[in-house]
Structure formats: C-alpha cells, structure tokens
PDB file of N, CA, C and O in Angstrom:
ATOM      1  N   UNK A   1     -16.357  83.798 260.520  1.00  0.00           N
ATOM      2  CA  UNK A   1     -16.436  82.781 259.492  1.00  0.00           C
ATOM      3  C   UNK A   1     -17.856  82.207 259.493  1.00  0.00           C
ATOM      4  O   UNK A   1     -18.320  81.750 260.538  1.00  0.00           O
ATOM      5  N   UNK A   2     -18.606  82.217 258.280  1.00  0.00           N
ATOM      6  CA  UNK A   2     -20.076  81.400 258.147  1.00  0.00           C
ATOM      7  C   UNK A   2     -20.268  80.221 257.648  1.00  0.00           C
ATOM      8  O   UNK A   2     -19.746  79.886 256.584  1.00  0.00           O
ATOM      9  N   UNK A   3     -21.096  79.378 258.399  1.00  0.00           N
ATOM     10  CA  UNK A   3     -21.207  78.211 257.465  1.00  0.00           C
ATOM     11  C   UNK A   3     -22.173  77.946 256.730  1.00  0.00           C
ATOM     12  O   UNK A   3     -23.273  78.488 256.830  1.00  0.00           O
ATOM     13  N   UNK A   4     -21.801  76.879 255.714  1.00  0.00           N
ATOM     14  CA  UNK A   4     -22.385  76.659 254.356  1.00  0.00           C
ATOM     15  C   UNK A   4     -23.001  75.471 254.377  1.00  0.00           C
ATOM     16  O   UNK A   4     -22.370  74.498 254.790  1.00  0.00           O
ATOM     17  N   UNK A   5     -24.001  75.367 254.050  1.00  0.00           N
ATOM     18  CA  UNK A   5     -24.752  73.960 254.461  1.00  0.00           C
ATOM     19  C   UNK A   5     -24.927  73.059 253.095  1.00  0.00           C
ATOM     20  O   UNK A   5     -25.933  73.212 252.403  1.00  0.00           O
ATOM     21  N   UNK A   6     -24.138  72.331 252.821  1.00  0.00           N
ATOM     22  CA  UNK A   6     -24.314  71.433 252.035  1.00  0.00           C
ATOM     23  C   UNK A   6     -25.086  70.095 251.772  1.00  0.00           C
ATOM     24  O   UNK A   6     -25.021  69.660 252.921  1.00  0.00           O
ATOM     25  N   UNK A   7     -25.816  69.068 251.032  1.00  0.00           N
ATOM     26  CA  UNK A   7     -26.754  68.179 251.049  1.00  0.00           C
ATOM     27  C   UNK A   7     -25.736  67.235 250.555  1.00  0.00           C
ATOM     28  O   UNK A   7     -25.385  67.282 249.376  1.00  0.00           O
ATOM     29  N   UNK A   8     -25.170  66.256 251.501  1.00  0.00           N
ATOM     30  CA  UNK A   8     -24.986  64.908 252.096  1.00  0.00           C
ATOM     31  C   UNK A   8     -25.545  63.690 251.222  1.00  0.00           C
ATOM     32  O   UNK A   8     -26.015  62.784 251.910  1.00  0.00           O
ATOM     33  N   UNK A   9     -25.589  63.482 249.750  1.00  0.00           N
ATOM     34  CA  UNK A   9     -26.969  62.560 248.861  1.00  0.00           C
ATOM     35  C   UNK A   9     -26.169  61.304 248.196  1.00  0.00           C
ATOM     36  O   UNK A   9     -25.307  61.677 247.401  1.00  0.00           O
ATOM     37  N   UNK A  10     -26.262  60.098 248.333  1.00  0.00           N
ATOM     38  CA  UNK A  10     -25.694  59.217 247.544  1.00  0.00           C
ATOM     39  C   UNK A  10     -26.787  59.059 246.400  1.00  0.00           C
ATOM     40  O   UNK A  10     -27.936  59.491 246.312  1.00  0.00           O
ATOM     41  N   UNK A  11     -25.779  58.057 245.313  1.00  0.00           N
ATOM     42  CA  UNK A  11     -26.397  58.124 244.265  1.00  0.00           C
ATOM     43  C   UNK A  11     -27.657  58.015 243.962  1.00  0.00           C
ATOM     44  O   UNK A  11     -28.408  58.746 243.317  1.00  0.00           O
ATOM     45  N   UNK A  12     -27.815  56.970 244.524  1.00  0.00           N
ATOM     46  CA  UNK A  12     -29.590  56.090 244.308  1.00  0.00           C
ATOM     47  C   UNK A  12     -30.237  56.947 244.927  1.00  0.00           C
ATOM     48  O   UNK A  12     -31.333  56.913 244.369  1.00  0.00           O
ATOM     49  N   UNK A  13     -30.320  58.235 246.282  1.00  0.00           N
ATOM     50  CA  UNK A  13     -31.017  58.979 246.525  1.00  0.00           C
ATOM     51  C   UNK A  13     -31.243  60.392 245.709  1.00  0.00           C
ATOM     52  O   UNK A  13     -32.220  61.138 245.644  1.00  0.00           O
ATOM     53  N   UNK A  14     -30.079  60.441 245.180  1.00  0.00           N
ATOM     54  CA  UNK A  14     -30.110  61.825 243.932  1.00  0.00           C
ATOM     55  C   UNK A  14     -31.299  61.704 242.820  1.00  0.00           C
ATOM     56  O   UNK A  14     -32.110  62.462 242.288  1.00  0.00           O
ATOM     57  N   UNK A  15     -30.902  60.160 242.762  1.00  0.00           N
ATOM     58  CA  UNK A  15     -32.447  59.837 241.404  1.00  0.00           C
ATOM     59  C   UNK A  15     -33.632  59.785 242.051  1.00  0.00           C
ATOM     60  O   UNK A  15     -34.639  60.292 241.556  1.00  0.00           O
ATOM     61  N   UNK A  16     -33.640  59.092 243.371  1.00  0.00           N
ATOM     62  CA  UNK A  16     -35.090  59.482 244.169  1.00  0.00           C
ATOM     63  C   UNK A  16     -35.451  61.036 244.134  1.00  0.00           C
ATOM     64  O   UNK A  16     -36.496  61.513 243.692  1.00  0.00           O
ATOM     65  N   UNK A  17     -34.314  61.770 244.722  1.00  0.00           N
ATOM     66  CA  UNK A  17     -34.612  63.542 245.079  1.00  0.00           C
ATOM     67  C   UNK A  17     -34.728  64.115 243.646  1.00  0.00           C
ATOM     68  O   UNK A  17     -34.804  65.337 243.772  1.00  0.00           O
ATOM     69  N   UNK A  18     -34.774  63.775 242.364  1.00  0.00           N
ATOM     70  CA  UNK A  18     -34.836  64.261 241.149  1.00  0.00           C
ATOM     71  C   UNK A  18     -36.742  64.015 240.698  1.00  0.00           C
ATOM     72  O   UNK A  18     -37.515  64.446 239.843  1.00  0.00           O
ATOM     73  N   UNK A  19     -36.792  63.161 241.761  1.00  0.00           N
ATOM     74  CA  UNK A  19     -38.430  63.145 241.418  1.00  0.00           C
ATOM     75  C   UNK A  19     -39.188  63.118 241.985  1.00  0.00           C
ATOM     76  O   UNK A  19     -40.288  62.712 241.611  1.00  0.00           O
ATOM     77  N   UNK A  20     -38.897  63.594 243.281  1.00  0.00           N
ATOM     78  CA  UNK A  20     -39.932  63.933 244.447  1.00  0.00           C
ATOM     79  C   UNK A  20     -39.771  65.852 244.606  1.00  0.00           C
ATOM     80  O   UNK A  20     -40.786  66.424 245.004  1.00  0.00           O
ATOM     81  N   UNK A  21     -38.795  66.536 244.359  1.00  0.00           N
ATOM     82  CA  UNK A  21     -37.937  67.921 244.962  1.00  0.00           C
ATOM     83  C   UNK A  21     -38.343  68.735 243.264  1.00  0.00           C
ATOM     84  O   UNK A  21     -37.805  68.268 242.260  1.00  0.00           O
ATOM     85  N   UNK A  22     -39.280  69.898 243.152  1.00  0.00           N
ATOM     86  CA  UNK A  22     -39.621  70.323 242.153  1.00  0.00           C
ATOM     87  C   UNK A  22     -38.423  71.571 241.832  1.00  0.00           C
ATOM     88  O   UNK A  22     -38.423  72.614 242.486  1.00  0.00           O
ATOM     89  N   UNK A  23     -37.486  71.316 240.807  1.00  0.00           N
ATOM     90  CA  UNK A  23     -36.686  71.885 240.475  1.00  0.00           C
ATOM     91  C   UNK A  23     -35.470  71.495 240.823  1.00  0.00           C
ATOM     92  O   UNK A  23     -34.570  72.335 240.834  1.00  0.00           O
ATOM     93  N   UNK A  24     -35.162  69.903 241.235  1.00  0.00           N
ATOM     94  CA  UNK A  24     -33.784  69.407 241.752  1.00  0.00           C
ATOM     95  C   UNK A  24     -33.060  70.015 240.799  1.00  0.00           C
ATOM     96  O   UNK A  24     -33.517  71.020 240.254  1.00  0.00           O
ATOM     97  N   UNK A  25     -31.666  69.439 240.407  1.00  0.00           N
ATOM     98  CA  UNK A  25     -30.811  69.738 239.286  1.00  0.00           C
ATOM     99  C   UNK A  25     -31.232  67.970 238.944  1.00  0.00           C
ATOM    100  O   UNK A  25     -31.307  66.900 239.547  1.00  0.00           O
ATOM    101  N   UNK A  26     -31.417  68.497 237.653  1.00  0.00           N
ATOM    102  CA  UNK A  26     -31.658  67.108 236.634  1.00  0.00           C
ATOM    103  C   UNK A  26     -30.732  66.124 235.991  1.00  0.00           C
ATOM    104  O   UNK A  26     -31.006  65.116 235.339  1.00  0.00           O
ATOM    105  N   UNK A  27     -29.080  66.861 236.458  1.00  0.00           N
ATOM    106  CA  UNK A  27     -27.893  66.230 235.759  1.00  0.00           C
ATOM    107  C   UNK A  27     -27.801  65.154 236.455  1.00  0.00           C
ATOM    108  O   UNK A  27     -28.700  64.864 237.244  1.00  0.00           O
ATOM    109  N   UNK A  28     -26.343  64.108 236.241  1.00  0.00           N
ATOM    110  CA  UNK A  28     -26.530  63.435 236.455  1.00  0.00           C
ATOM    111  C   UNK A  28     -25.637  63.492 238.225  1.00  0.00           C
ATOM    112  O   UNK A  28     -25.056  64.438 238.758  1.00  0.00           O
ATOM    113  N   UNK A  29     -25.797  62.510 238.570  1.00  0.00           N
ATOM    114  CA  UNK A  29     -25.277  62.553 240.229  1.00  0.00           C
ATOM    115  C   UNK A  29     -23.944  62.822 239.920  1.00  0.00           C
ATOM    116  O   UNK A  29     -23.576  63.930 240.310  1.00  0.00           O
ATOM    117  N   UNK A  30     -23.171  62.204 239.384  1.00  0.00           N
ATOM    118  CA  UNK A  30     -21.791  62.661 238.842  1.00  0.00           C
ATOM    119  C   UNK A  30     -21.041  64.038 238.540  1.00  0.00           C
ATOM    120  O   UNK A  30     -19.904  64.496 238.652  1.00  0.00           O
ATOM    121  N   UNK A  31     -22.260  64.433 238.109  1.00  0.00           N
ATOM    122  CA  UNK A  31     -22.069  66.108 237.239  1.00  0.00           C
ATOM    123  C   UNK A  31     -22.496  67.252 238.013  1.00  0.00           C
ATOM    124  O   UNK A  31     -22.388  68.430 237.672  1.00  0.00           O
ATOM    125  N   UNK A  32     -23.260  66.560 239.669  1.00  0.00           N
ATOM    126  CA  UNK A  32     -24.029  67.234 240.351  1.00  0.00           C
ATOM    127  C   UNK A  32     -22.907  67.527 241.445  1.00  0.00           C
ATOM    128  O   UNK A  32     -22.543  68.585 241.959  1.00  0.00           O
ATOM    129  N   UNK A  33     -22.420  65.985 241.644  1.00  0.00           N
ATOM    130  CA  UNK A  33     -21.402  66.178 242.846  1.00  0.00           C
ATOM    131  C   UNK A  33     -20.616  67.152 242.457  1.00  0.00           C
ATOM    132  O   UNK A  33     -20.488  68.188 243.111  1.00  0.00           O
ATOM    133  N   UNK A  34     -19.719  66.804 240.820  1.00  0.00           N
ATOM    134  CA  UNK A  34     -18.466  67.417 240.609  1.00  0.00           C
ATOM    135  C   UNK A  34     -19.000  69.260 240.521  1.00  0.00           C
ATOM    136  O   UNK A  34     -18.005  69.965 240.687  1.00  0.00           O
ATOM    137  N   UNK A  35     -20.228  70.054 240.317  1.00  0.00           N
ATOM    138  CA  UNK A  35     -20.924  71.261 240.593  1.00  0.00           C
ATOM    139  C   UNK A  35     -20.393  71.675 242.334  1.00  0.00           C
ATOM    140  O   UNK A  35     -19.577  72.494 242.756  1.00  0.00           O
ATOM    141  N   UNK A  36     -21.225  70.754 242.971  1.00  0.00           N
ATOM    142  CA  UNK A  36     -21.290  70.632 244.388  1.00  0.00           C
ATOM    143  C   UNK A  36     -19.944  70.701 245.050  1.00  0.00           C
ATOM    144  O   UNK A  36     -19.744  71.375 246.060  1.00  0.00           O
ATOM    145  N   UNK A  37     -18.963  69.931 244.405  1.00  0.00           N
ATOM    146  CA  UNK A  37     -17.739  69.864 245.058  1.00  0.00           C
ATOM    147  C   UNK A  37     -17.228  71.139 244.551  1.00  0.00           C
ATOM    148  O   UNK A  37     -16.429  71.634 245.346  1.00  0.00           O
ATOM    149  N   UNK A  38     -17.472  72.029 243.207  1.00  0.00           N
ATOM    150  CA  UNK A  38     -16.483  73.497 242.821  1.00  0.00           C
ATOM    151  C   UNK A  38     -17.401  74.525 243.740  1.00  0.00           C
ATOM    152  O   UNK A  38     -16.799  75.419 244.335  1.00  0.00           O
ATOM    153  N   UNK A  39     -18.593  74.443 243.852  1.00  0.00           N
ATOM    154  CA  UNK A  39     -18.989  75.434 245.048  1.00  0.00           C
ATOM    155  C   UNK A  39     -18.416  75.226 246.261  1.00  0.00           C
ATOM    156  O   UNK A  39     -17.743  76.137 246.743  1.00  0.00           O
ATOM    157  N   UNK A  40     -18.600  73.850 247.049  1.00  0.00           N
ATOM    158  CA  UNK A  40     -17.347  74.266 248.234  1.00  0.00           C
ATOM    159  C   UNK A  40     -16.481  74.692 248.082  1.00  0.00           C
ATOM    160  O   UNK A  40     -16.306  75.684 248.790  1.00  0.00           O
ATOM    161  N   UNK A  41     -15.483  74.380 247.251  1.00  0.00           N
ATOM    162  CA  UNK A  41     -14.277  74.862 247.180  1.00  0.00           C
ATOM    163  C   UNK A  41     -14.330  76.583 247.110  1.00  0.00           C
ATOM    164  O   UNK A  41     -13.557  77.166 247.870  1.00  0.00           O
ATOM    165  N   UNK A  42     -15.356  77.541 246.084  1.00  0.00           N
ATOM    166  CA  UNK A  42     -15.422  78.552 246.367  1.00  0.00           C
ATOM    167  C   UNK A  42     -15.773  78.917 247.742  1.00  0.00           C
ATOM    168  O   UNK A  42     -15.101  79.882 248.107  1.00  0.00           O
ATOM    169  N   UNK A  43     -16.455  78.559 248.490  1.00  0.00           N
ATOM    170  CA  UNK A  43     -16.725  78.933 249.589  1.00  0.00           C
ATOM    171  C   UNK A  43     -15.686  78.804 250.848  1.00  0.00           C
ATOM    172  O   UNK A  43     -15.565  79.552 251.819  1.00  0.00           O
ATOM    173  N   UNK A  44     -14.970  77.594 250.506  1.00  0.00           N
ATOM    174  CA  UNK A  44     -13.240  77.518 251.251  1.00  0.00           C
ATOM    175  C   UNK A  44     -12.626  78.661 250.697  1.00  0.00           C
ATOM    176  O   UNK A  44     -12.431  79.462 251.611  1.00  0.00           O
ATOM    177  N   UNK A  45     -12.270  79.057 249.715  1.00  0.00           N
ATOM    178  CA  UNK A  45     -11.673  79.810 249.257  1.00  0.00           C
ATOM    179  C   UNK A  45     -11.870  81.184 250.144  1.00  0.00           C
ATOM    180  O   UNK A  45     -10.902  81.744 250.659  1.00  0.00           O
ATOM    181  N   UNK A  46     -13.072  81.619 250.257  1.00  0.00           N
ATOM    182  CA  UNK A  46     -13.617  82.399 250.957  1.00  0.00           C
ATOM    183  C   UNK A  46     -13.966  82.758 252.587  1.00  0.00           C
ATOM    184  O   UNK A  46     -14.533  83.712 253.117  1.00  0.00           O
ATOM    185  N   UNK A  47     -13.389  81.607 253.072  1.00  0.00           N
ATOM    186  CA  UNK A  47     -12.446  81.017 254.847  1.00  0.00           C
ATOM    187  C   UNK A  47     -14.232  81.120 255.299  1.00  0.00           C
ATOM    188  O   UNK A  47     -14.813  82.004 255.928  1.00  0.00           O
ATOM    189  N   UNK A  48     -14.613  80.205 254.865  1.00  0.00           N
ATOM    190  CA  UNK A  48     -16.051  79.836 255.039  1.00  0.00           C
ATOM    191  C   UNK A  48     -16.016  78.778 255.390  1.00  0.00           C
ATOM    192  O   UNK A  48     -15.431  78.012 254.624  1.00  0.00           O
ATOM    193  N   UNK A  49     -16.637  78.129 256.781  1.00  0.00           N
ATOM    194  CA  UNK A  49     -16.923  76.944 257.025  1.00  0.00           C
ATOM    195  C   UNK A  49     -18.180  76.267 256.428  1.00  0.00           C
ATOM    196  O   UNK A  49     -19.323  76.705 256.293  1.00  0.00           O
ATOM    197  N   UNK A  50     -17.388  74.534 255.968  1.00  0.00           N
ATOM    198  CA  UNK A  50     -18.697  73.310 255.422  1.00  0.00           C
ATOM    199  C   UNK A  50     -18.976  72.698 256.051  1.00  0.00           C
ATOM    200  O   UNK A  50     -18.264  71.907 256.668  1.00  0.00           O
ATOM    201  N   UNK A  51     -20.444  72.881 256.145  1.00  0.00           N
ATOM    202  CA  UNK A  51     -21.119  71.603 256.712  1.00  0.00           C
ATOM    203  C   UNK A  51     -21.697  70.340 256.071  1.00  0.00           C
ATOM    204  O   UNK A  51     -22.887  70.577 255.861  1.00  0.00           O
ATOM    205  N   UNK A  52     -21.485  69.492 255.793  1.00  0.00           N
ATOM    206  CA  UNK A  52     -22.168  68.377 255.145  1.00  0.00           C
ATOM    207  C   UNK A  52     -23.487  67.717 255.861  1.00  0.00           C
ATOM    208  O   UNK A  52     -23.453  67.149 256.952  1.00  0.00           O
ATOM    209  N   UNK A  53     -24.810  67.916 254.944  1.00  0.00           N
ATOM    210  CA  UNK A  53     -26.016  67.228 256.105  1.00  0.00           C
ATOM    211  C   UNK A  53     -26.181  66.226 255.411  1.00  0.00           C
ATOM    212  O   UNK A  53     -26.322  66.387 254.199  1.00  0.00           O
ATOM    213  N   UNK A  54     -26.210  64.940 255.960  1.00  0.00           N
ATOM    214  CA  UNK A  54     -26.880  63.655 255.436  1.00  0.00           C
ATOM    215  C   UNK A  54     -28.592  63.802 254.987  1.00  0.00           C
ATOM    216  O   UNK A  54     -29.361  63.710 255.944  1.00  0.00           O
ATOM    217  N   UNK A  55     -29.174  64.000 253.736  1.00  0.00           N
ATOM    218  CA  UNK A  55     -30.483  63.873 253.603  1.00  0.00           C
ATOM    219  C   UNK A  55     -30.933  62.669 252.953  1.00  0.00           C
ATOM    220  O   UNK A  55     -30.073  62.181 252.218  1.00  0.00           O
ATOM    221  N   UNK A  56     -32.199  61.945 253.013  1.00  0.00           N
ATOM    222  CA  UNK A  56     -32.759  61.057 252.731  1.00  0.00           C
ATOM    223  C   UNK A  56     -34.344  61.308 251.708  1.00  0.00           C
ATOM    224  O   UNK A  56     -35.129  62.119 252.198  1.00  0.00           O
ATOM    225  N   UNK A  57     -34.620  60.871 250.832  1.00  0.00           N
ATOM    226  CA  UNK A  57     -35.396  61.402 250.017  1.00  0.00           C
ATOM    227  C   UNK A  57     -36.750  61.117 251.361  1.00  0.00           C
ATOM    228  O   UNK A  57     -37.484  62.050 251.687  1.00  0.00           O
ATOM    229  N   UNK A  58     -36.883  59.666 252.021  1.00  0.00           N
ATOM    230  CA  UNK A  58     -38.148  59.685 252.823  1.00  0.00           C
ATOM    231  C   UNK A  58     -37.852  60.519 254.150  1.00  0.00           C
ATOM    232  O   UNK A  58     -38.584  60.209 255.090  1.00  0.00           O
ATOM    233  N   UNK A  59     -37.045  61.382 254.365  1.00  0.00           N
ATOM    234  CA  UNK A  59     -37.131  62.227 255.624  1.00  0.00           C
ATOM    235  C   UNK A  59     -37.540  63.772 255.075  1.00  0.00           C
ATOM    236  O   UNK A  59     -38.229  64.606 255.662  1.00  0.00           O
ATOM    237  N   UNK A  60     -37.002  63.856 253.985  1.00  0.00           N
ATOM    238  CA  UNK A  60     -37.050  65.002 253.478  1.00  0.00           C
ATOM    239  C   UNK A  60     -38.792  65.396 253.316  1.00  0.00           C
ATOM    240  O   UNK A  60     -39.505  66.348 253.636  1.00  0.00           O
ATOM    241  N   UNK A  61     -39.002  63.933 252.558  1.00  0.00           N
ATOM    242  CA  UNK A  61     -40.891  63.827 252.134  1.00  0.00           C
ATOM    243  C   UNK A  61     -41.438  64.193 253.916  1.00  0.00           C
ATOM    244  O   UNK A  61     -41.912  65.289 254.215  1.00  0.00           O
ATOM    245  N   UNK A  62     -41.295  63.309 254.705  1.00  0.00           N
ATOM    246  CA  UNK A  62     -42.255  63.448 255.868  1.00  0.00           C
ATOM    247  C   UNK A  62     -41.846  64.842 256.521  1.00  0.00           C
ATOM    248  O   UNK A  62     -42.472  65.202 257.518  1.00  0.00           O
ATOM    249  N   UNK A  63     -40.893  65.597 256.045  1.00  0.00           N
ATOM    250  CA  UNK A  63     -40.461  66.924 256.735  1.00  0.00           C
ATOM    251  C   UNK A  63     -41.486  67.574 256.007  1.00  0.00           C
ATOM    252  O   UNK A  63     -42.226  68.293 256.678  1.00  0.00           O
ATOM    253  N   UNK A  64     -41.743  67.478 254.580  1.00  0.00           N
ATOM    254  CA  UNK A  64     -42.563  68.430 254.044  1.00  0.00           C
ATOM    255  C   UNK A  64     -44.225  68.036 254.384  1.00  0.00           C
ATOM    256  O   UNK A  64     -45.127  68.874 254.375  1.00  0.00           O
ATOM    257  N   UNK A  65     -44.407  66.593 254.678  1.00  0.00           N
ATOM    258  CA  UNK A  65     -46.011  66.072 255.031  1.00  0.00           C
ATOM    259  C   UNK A  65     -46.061  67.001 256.137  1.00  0.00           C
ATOM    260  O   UNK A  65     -46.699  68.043 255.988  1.00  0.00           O
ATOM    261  N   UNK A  66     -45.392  66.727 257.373  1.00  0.00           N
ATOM    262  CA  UNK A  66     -45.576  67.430 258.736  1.00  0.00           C
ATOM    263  C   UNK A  66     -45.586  68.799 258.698  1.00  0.00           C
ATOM    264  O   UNK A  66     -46.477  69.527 259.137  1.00  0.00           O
ATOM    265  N   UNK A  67     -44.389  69.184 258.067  1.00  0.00           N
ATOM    266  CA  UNK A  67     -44.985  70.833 258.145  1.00  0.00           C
ATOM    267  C   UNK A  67     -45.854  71.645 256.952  1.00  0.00           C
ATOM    268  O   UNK A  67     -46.332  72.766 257.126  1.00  0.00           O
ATOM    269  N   UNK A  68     -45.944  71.023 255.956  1.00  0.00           N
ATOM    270  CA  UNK A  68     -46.774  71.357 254.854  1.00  0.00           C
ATOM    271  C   UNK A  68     -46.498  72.058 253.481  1.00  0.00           C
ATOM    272  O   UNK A  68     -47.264  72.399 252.580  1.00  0.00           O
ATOM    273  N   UNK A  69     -45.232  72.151 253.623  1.00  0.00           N
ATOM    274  CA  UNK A  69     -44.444  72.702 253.153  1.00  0.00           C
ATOM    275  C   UNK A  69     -44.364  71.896 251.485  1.00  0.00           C
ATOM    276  O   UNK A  69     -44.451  70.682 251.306  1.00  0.00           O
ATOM    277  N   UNK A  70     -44.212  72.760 250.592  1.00  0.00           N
ATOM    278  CA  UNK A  70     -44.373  71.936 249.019  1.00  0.00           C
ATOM    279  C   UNK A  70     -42.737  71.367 249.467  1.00  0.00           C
ATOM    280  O   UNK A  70     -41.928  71.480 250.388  1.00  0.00           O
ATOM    281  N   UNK A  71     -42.871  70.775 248.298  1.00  0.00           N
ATOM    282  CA  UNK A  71     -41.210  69.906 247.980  1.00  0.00           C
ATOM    283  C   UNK A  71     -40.668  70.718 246.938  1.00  0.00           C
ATOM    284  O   UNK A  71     -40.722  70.255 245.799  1.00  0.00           O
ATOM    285  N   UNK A  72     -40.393  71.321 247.033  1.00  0.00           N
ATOM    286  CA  UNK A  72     -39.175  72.410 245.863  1.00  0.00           C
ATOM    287  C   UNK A  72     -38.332  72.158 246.542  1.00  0.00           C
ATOM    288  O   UNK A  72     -38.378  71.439 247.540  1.00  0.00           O
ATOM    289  N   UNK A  73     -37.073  72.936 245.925  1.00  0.00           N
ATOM    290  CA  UNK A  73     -35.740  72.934 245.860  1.00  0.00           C
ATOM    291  C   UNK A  73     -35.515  74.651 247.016  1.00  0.00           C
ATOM    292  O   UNK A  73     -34.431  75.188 247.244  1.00  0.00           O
ATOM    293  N   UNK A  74     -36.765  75.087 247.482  1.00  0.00           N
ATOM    294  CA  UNK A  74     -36.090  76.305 248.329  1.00  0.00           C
ATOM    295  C   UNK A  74     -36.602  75.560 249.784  1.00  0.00           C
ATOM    296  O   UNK A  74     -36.033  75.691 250.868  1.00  0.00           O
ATOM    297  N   UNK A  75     -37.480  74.977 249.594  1.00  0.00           N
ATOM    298  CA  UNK A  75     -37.600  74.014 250.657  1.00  0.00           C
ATOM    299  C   UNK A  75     -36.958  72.841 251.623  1.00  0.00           C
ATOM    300  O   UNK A  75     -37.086  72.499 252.798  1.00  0.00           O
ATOM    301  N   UNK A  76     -36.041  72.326 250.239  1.00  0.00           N
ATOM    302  CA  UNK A  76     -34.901  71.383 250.224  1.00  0.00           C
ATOM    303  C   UNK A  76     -33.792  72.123 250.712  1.00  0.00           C
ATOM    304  O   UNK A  76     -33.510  71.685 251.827  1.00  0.00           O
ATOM    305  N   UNK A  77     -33.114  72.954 250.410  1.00  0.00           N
ATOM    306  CA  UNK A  77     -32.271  74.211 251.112  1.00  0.00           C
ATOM    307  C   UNK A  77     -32.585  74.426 252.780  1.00  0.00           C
ATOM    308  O   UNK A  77     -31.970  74.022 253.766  1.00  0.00           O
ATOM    309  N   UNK A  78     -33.900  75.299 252.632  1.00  0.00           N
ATOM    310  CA  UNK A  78     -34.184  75.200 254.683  1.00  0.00           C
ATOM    311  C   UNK A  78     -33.802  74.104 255.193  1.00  0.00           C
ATOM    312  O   UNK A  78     -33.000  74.036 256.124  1.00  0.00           O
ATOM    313  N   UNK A  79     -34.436  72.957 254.533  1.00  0.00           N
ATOM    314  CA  UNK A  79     -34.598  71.857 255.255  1.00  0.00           C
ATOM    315  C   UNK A  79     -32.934  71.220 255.470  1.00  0.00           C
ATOM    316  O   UNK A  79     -32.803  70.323 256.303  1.00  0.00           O
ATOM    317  N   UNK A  80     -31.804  71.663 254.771  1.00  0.00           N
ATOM    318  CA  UNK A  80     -30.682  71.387 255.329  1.00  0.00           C
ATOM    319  C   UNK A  80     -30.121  72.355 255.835  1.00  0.00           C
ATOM    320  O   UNK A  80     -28.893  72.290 255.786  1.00  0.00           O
ATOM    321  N   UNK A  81     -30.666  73.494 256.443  1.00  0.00           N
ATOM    322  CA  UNK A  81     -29.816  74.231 256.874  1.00  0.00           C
ATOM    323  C   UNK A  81     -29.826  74.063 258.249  1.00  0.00           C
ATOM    324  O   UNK A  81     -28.879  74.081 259.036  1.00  0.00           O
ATOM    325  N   UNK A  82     -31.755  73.793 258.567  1.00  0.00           N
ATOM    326  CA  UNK A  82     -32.263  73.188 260.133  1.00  0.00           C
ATOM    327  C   UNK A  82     -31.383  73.497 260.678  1.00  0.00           C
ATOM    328  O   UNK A  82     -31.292  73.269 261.884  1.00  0.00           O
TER     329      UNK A  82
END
C-alpha cells in the first residue's frame, strides 16, 4: 500500500498560497477542498494510504529561500511529500 501526500491548507492560507506558489489552483478554497477531498477518495478507493501535511504559506516561502528552489506548484508537491 503507498502513500499519498496531501496539503493540510486552511482558508486564509489558500489565498496566501494562490499568490506566492506559481500555478496554485486559482479556484476558490471551497472548490479546491471539495477537488482535494474526490482525489482522496480515489486514492482510498485504490487501498492507498493518506497522509495529510499541515503547510503554511511562510514555511513553505523560507523552504524555497533556503534551498533556492522557485515557488511553483512542483515545488509545493516535494515540499509536502518531505
């Protein structure tokens, strides 16, 4: 069984990560979760373990200052899979 690393984001940080993360999803946090929540479920479906990571728009930023890394959205991915 593999696990699936999911991003952990309350609201007010979704609108932060929509404008710091080049290529977030632009919908709204609502429309992002209810996305977010039908991909787990495919991936349950599939006897796949979830992980939920708590991210923060200013941890995410100093992850990318320190290692140098741009702020995209494939970056945002590694960075929760850590």
């Amino acid at each position: 069984m593999a696990v699936q690393y999911f991003a952990k984001v309350s609201a007010t940080d979704h609108e932060k990560l929509q404008k710091l993360v080049k290529h977030y999803p632009a919908s709204s946090y609502a429309d992002w979760h209810l996305k977010e929540a039908a991909r787990m479920a495919e991936w349950r479906a599939r006897r796949h373990s979830i992980q939920m990571v708590p991210v923060t728009p200013e941890e995410f930023a100093a992850h990318c200052e320190r290692t140098g890394a741009p702020c995209d959205i494939i970056t945002f991915k590694a960075f929760i899979c850590r």
